[in-house]
N, C-alpha and C positions, 0 to 999 in steps of 0.2 A: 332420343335416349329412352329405353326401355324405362317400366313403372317397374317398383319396390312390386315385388310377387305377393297376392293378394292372399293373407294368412289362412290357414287350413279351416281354421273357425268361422271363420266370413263365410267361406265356401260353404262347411255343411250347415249354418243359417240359411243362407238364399237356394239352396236344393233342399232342405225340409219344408220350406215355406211353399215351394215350387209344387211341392209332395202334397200342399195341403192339410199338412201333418203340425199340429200346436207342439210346443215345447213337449206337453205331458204324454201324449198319445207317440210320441215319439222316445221317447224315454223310456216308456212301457213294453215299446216293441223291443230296444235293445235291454230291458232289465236292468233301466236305469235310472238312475232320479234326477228327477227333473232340474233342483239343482246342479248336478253332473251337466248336463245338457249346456244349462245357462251359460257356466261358467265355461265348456269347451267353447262355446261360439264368441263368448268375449273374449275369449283368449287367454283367459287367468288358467284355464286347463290346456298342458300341452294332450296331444295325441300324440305317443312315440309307440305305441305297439302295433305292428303291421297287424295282428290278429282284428284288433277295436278297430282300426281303419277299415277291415274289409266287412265286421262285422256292419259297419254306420253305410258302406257305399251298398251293403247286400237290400238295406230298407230303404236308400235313398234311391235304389236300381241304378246305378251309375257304375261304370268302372272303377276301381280305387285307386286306378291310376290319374281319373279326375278330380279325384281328393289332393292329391298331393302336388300339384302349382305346376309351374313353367320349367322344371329342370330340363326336355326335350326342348322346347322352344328357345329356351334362353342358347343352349348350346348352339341351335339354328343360326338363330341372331347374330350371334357372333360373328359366326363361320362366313355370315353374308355380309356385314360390317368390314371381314380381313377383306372377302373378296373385290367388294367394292375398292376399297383402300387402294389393291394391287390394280386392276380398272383406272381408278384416279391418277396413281402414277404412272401407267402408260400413254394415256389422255395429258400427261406433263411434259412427255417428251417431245419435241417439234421436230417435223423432217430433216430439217438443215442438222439435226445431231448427226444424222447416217450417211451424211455426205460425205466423210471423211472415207480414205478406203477401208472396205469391208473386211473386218478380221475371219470373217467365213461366207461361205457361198449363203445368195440372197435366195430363197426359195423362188423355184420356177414359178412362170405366168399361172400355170398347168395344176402348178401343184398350188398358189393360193385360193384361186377358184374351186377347187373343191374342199379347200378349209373354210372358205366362207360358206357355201354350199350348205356343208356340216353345219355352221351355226346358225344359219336363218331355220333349218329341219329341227335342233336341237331347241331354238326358241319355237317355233311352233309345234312342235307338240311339250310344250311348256314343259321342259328340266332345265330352270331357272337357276339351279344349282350348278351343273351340270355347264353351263354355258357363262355363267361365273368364274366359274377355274378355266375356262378355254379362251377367255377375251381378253384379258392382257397378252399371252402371247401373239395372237391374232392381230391384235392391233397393233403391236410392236413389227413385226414380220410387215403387214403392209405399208407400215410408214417406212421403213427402211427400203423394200422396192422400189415407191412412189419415189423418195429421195433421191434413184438412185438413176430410175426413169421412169419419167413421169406419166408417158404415156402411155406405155404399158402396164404400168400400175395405177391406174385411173380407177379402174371399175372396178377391183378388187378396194381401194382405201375408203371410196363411197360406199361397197357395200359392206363393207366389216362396220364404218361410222355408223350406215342407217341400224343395223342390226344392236349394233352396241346402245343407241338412244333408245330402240323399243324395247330391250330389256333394261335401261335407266328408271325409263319410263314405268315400266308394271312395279319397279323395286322404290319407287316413289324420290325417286334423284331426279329431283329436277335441273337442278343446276347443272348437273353432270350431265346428265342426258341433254340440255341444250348448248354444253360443249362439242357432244361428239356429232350432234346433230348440227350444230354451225361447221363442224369442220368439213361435213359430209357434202353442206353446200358450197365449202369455196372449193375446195377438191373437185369438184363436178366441173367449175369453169364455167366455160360457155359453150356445153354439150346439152344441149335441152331438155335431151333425156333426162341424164343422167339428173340432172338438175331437180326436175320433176321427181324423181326417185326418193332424192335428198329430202325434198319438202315437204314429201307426204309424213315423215319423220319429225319434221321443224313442226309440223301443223297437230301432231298427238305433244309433242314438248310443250308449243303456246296455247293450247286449249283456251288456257284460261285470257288469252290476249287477244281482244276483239280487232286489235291491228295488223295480228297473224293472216287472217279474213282475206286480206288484201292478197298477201303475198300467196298466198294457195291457189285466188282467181290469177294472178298474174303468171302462175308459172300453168296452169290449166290454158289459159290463153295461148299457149308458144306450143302447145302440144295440137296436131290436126289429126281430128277424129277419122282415123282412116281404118287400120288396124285393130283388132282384139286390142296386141295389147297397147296402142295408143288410146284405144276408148277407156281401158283399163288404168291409168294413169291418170286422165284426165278426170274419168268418174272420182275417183280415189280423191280426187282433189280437190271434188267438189264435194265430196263426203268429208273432208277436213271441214271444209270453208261451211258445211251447214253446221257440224259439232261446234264451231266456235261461235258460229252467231247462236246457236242455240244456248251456251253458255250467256249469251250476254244479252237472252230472253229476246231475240228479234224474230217471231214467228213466221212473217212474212218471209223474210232473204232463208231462213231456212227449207217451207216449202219448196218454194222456186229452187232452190240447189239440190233440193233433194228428187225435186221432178225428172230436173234436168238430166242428174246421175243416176233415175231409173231408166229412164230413158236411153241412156249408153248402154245401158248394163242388159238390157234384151239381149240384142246382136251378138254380144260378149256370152252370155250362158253362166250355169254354172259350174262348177268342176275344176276353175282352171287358177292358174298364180302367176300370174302375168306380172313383172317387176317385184316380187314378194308382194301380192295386194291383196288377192284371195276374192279380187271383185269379181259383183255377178249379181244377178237380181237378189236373191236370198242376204247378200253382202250389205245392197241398202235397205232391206228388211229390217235388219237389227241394226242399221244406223239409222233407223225412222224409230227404231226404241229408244235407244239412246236417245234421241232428239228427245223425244217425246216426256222422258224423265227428268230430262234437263229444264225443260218448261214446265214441269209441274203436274203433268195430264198422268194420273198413275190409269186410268182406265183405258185410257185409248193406250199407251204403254202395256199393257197384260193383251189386252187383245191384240196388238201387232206381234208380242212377243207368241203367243200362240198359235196363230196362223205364220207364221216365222221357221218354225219351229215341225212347222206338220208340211214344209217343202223336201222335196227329194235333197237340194240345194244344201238346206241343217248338216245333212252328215258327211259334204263332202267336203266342209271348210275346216282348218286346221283346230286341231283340239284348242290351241291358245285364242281363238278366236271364240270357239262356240266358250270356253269356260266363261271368257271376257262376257259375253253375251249375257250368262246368268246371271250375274255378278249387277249389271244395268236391269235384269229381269226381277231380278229380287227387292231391289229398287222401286222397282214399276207394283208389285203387289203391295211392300212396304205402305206404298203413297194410297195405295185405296185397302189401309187396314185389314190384310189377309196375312196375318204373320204365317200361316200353317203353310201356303204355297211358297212365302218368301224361304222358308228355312228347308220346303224341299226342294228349289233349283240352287240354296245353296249350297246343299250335301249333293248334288247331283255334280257341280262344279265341284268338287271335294273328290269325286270318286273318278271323273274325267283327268283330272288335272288338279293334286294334291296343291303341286306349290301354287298355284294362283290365286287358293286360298290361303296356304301359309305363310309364302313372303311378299304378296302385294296388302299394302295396306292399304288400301282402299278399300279391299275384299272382307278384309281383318274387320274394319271399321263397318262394315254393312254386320259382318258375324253380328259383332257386338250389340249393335240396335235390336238385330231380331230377337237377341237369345234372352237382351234384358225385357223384353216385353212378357208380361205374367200368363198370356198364352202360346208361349213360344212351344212346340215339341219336347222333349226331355233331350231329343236327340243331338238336338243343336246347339242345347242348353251345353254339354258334353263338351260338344268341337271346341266352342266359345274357351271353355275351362282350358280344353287339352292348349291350344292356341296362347291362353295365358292375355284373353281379351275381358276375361267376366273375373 
């Protein structure tokens, strides 16, 4: 549930404070008295004239559209709350609905493979929004095929599931995203691949479940490293399985998983998107960040993030990845007290990739820490406000 939008007073208190600027000395700039002042920031003075408001954002150097709270966010929010909603009830309906005969023709093989196509492109280069309104239909459309034949709709209803759990996932559903990711694996069967596919999806949903671990070496084990993209699977699988032990502070089983998946990841290169995975050496670069912020190490964290970062590999992986990347980058300087670098990888992710800052809340939540910190930028101080996180 969204917070009560934090009063216009509050605001120009902690951006004069920010400023440096005492009650009086700030009073003086706008030709005012300091009781004036007082009483705007308690709140017992309204602000209703657009003039006073631009006149307080022109001292405070802020836009005056960062005076004025969440009206833009809130409306976002919403919008992502209907969507989800419409998502939920697709993820409601079960195949056996579509078994009955089809009141209109079932979209060709032909033609849902490039609806799916569509949305893995449209999640990676993160329009979150954008892929919100396209996935109830999608989902609906592939389960009606699969219903209809199974076989042929196989690898269309896995990949519409995988896709729909990793934007779950960034939109902070977890519930839901380990619906459409459980379905993704019974749907797969006993196709290995496909299976493998599935679970690289199951293993970003159980993050936080140190018994997820298991099931990511076990479907890694069924995959034989022959291929690109069989190394690319299996890698991916063992970049699940180090994230989770890394969550559950086991240093050791993360090295070793993470050796193992750079290891694959040579032969493999970078450039390529083998299964939707984006593996490649540069791939467990920033899952060796990741790791590495998960255990606490913010210095070895900045410096992998940098040399990460200065690979030919950085620009050729998907916007939703490298944003994702900041996001654990900002993290990483966060943890060794450099608020000024954290709050520039996270306007950097701001400018790459809006929504990953505006509808992942995770991202939201990192905003927050930097901007409350008293040497954060003025810039970020800004996002934070526009966001409706400060």
């Amino acid at each position: 549930m969204d917070r009560d939008p934090v009063p216009i007073g509050r605001r120009v208190a902690y951006l004069r404070v920010r400023r440096r600027l005492s009650q009086q000395s700030f009073a003086d700039r706008l030709g005012k008295s300091k009781s004036w002042v007082d009483k705007v920031e308690r709140g017992v003075r309204s602000l209703e004239r657009v003039s006073t408001i631009r006149e307080i954002a022109a001292v405070l150097r802020v836009d005056p559209a960062a005076l004025l709270g969440r009206d833009v966010q809130s409306a976002g929010a919403a919008e992502r709350r209907e969507g989800v909603a419409r998502i939920r009830a697709a993820l409601s309906a079960y195949p056996m609905a579509y078994c009955r005969p089809a009141d209109r023709d079932v979209m060709s093989p032909d033609r849902l493979a490039r609806e799916v196509r569509h949305a893995w492109m449209t999640y990676q280069h993160a329009r979150y929004p954008r892929l919100v309104e396209l996935l109830p239909t999608l989902v609906t459309e592939v389960d009606r095929a699969y219903a209809l034949d199974p076989e042929a709709g196989r690898a269309a209803v896995v990949e519409a599931y995988r896709v729909t759990a990793a934007l779950l996932v960034k939109l902070g559903e977890g519930s839901l995203a380990w619906l459409a990711a459980d379905r993704a694996m019974s749907a797969a069967a006993d196709d290995r691949v496909m299976l493998a596919c599935a679970a690289v999806q199951l293993g970003q949903v159980l993050r936080a479940s140190a018994r997820a671990g298991a099931v990511m070496l076990a479907a890694a084990s069924q995959i034989a490293s022959g291929t690109p993209e069989a190394m690319s699977l299996r890698g991916s699988l063992l970049v699940q399985a180090a994230l989770i032990a890394a969550r559950a502070g086991d240093e050791r089983v993360v090295d070793d998983l993470l050796d193992e998946a750079a290891e694959l990841a040579v032969p493999v290169g970078d450039g390529h998107d083998h299964h939707r995975t984006a593996f490649g050496p540069t791939a467990v670069e920033l899952a060796q960040v990741a790791a590495t912020v998960e255990l606490g190490d913010g210095p070895q964290g900045v410096a992998r993030h940098e040399l990460a970062i200065g690979r030919d590999g950085w620009r050729w992986l998907p916007v939703e990845h490298r944003a994702g990347h900041l996001i654990d980058a900002a993290r990483a300087y966060l943890l060794t007290d450099d608020v000024t670098n954290a709050a520039r990888v996270l306007l950097r992710a701001e400018r790459i990739a809006p929504a990953e800052i505006r509808d992942r809340p995770a991202a939201r939540d990192v905003v927050a820490r930097v901007a409350r910190d008293p040497a954060a930028p003025a810039t970020i101080t800004q996002l934070a406000i526009n966001l409706g996180v400060l």
